[in-house]
C-alpha positions in Angstrom: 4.5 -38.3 -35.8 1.2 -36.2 -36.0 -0.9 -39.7 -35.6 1.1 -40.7 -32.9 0.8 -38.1 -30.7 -3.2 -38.0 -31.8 -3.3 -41.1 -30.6 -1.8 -40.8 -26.9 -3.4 -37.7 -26.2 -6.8 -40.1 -27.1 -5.4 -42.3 -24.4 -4.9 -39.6 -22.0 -8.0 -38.4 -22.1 -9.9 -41.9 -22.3 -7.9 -42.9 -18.5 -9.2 -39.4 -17.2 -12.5 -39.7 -17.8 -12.6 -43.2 -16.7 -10.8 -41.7 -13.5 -13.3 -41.0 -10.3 -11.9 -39.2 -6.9 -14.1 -39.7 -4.1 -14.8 -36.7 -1.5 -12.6 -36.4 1.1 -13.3 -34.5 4.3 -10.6 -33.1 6.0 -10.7 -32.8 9.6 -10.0 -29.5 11.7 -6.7 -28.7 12.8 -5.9 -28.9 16.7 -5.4 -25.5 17.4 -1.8 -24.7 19.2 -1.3 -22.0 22.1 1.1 -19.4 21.2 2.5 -17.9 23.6 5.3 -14.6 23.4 6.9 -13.2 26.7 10.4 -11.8 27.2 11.0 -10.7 31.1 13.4 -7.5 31.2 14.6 -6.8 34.6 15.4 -3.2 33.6 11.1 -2.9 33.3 8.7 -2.4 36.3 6.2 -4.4 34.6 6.3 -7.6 32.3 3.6 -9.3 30.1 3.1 -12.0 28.3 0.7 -12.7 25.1 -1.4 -15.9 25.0 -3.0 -17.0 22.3 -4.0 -20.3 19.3 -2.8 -20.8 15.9 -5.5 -20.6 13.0 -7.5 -24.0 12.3 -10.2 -22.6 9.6 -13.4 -23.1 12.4 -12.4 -20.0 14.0 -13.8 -16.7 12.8 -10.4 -14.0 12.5 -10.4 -11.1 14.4 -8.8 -8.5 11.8 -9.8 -5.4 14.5 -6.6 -6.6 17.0 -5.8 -4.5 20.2 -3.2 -2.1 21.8 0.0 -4.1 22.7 3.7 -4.7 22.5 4.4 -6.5 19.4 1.8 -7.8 17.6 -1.7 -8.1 17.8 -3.5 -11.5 18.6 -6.0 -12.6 16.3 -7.1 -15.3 18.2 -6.5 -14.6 22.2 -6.6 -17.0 24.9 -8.6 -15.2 27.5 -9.0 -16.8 31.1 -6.2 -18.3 31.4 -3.9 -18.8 34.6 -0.4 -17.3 33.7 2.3 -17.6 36.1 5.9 -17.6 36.3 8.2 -18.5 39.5 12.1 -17.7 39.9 12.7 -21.3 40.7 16.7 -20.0 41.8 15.9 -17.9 44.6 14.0 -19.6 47.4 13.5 -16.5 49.1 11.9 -14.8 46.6 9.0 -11.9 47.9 7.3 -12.2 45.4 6.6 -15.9 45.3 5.1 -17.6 42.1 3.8 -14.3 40.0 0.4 -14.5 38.5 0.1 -12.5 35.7 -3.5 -10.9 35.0 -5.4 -9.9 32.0 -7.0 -6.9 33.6 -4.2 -4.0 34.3 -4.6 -1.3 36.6 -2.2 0.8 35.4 -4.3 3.1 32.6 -0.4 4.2 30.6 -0.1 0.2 30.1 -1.2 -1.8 27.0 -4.4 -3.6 27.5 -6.1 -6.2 25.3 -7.8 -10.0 25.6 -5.1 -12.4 25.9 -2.3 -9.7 27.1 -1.2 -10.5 30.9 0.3 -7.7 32.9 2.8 -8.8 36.0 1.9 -6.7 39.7 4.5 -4.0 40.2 8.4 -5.2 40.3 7.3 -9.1 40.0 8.7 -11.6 39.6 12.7 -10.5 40.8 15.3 -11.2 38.4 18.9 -11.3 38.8 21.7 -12.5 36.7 21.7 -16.2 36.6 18.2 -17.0 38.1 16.0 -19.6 36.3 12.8 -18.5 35.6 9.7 -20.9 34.8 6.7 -20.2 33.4 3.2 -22.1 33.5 0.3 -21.4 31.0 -3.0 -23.3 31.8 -5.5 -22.8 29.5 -9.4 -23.1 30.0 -9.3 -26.0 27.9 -6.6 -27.8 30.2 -3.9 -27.2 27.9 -0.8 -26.6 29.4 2.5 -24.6 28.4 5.9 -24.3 30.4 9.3 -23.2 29.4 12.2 -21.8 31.1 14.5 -18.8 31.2 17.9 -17.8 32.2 18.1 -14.4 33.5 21.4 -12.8 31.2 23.5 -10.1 33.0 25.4 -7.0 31.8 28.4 -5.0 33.8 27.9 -2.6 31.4 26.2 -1.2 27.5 28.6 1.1 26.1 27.7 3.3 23.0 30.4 5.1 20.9 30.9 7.3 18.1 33.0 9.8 16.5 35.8 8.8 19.6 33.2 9.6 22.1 31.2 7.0 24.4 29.2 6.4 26.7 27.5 4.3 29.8 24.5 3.4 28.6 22.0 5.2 29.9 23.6 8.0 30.1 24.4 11.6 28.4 23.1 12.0 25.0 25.9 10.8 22.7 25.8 12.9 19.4 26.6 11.1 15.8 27.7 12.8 12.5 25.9 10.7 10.1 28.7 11.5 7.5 31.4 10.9 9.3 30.9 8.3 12.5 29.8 4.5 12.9 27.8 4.3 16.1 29.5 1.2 18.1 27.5 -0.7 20.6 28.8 -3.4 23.3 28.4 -5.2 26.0 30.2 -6.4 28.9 28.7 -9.3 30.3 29.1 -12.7 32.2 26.1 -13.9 30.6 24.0 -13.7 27.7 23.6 -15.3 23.9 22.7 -12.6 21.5 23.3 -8.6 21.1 20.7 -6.5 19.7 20.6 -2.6 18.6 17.2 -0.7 17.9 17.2 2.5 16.6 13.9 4.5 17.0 13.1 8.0 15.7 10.7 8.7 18.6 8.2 12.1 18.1 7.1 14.5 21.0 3.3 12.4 21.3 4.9 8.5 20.7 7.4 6.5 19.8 7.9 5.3 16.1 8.1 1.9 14.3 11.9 0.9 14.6 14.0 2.5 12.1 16.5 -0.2 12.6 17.2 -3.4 14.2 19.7 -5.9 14.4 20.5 -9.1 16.4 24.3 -10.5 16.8 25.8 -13.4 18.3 28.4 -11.4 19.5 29.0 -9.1 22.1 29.4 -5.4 20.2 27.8 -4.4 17.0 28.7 -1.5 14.6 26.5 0.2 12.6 27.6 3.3 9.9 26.3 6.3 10.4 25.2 6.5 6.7 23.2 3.4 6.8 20.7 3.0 4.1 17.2 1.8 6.0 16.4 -0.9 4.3 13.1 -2.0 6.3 11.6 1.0 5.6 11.9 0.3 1.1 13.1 2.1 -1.8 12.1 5.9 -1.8 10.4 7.0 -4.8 9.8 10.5 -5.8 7.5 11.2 -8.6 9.4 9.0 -11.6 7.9 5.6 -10.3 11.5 3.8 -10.1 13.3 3.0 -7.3 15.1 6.1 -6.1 17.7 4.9 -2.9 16.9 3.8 0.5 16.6 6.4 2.9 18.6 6.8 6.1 18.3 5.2 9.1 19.6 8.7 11.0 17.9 11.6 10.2 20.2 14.8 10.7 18.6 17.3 12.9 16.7 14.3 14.8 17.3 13.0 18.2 17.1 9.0 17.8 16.7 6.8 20.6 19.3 3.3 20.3 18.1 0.7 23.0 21.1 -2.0 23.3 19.2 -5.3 25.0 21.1 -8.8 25.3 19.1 -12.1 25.4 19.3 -15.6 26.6 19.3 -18.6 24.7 15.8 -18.9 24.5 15.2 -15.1 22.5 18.6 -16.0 20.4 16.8 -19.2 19.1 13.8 -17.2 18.5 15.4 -14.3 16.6 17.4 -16.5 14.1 15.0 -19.0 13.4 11.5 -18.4 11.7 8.3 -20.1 10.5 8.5 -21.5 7.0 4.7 -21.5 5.3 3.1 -23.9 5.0 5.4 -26.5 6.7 5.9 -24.4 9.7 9.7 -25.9 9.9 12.2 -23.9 10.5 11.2 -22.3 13.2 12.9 -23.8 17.1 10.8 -24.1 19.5 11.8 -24.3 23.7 8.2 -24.8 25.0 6.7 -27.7 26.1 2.9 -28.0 25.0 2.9 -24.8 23.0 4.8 -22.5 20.9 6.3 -19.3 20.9 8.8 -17.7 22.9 9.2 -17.2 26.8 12.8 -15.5 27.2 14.5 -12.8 29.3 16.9 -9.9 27.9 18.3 -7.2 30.2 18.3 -3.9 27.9 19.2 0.2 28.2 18.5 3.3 26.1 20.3 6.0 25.4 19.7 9.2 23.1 21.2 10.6 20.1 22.1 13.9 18.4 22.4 13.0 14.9 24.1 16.1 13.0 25.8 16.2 9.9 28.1 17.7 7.6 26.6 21.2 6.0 26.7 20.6 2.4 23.7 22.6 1.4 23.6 26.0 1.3 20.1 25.9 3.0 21.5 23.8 6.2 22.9 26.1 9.2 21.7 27.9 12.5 18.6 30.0 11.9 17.3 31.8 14.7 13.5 32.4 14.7 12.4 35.2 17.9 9.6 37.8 18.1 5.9 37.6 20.2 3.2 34.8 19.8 0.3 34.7 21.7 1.5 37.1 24.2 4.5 34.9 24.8 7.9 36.0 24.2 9.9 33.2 22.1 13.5 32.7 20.8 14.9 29.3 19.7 17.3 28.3 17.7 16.8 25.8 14.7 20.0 23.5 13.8 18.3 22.5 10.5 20.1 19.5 8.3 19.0 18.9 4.5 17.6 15.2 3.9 18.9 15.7 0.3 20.8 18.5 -2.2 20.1 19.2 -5.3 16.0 19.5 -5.4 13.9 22.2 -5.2 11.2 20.5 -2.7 14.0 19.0 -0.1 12.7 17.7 3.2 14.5 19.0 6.1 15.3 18.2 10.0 15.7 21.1 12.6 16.8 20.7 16.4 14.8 23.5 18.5 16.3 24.8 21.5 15.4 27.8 23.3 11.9 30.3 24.8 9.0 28.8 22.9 5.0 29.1 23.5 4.6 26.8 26.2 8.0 26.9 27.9 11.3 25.9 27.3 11.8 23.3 24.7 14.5 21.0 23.2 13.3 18.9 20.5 13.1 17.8 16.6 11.1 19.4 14.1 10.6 18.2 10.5 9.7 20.3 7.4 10.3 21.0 3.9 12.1 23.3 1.7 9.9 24.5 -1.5 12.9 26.6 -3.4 13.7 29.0 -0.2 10.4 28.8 1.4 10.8 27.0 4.7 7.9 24.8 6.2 8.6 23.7 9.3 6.2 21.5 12.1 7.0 22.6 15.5 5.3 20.1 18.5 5.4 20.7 22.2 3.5 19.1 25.0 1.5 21.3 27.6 3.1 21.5 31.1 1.2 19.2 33.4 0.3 16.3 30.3 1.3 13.5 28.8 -1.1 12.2 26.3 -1.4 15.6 24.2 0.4 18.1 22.2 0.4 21.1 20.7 1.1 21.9 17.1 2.6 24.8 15.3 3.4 24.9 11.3 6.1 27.8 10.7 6.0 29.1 7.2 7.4 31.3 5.0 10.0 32.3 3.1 14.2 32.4 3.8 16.8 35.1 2.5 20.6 34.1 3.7 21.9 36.2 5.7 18.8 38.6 6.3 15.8 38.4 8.5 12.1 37.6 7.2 8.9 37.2 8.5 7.3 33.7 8.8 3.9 33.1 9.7 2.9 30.8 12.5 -0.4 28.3 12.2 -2.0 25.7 14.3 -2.6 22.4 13.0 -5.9 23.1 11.6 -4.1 26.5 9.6 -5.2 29.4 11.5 -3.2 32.0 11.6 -1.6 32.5 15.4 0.7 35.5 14.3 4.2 35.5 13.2 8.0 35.7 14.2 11.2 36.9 12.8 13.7 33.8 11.0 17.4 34.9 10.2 19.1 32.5 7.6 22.5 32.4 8.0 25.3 32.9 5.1 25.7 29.5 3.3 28.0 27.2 4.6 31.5 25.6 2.7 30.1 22.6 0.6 31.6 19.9 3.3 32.2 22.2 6.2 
């Protein structure tokens, strides 16, 4: 048997070596536009991202720029983007060019992003929408969409609900399922995002989720599962944390799409075959669709099952400003002597009145808390103060007070309240 297989591994190696592959040259790629829009009627403005697919030749731009969604690595710049409501002959606004320079400073800017003018083009339910890319090189993209409409979001939980937008709806996490729905005449696809949004920006999406119905539920003690396994210091997947934070306000936007975005959103790229993925554009790629959307805010509470978890109240003088709030703080976890924590903070602070979230940590029943309001009269700055110091139930303590670089600004009074029933 030995000889044998001597023998054929003699003739294997014999026909390789008397084997010779010529060089072959492969060509460059054609590269493909790309282009991503989705017009919302309930926004003033509307853009839409042009760019190529990768061929090799191109060098890859790994900086990217300021927009919504992602960043192009290779932008189409100069190119004539418009889109006409090809339903309404009377249109104002006639066919909408949309331009890479924006004159609004709040707005996105970046090569290959187009910005709409002001409250162009008009959308209504039902009206066709067509958009035209032409390229530098004479490429040329179209595609349509169908303008969805809605009657009405609705948001529920706990056996209350609302109009969305409307009131803040609040959310035990322990207890309720947050409900979301839809009445429309029109429309292909229902989708919920949940955002934990901070005082200076809003955050990545803590959730999101895309039906083909018209109502979605989601439970209130929903692991987040985008996010990934917490780990503390043991190196092995702990859990998944939450997608509601107790103590947080969250913002749930409720958007419903056309036919166009519901292709997009359950069909995706397969490397390296690129199958997989539907396409509706002629002479391109990508995704030009419409989705009519609200927002609405929630008060996400909880049960108090930790005896650190209650109403504090935290008063006294700082920097010549009388203050008194009250903190609603919730537990992230039980059972650990470092525990992260989530306060509401209502009341008389530094700057003026103030009704937001605050996050912190628990060391034992030392209390750090982070505290952010924005100045009267901005929007693109805030002001940061750490609270920190130890907790005694049902006494009062001092706490000091720092800025975000730890200087000491002077410190306030904090009563703990008695602990609360385990499941109260």
């Amino acid at each position: 048997m030995k000889s044998r297989l001597n023998v054929l591994m003699a003739a294997v190696v014999a026909t390789s070596a008397a084997c010779e592959f010529g060089e072959i040259t492969i060509p460059d790629g054609e590269p493909i536009v790309v282009v991503q829009g989705v017009m919302r009627p309930d926004k003033a403005r509307q853009w839409i991202l042009v760019e190529e697919t990768f061929t090799g030749a191109q060098p890859i731009d790994s900086t990217g720029s300021l927009i919504p969604g992602e960043a192009p690595q290779l932008p189409i710049r100069r190119a004539t983007v418009t889109v006409t409501n090809i339903t309404y002959d009377a249109d104002p606004c006639g066919t909408t060019l949309f331009l890479e320079g924006v004159d609004a400073p709040f707005l996105p800017r970046g090569p290959g992003l187009y910005w709409s003018p002001n409250a162009c083009p008009t959308m209504r339910t039902g009206d066709t929408l067509a958009l035209q890319v032409r390229t530098g090189n004479g490429d040329v993209v179209r595609g349509t969409t169908v303008v969805p409409g809605v009657n009405a979001f609705l948001l529920s939980a706990g056996g209350d609900g609302l109009r969305m937008p409307g009131d803040t709806l609040v959310l035990n996490r322990d207890r309720d399922t947050l409900v979301a729905s839809a009445r429309s005449p029109s429309g292909r696809t229902l989708q919920i995002e949940v955002r934990r949004p901070t005082v200076a920006a809003a955050s990545a999406p803590a959730f999101w989720i895309a039906v083909d119905s018209t109502a979605v539920a989601v439970p209130g003690d929903l692991p987040d599962i985008l996010t990934g396994f917490q780990d503390d210091t043991s190196g092995i997947p702990d859990r998944f944390p939450p997608v509601f934070t107790a103590g947080a306000f969250h913002s749930v936007t409720v958007g419903l799409g056309d036919d166009a975005y519901f292709d997009f959103v359950r069909s995706g790229n397969i490397p390296p075959s690129g199958r997989g993925f539907i396409n509706r554009l002629d002479g391109g790629m990508g995704l030009f669709g419409s989705m009519v959307a609200a927002t609405s805010t929630l008060r996400v509470v909880g049960d108090l099952d930790d005896a650190r978890e209650g109403t504090y109240r935290l008063f006294g003088t700082l920097l010549g400003t009388a203050v008194a709030v009250e903190l609603e703080l919730y537990v992230a976890d039980s059972g650990r002597d470092s525990t992260a924590v989530a306060s509401f903070v209502t009341g008389a602070w530094v700057l003026g009145p103030i009704l937001e979230s605050a996050d912190g940590a628990f060391a034992g029943d030392s209390l750090t808390l982070v505290v952010e309001q924005v100045p009267p009269g901005t929007a693109d700055s805030v002001a940061t103060f750490v609270i920190r110091g130890p907790t005694e139930v049902g006494a009062s303590t001092s706490v000091g007070v720092f800025d975000i670089d730890q200087r000491r600004l002077g410190s306030l009074t904090l009563e703990r309240p008695p602990s609360p029933s385990v499941g109260g």
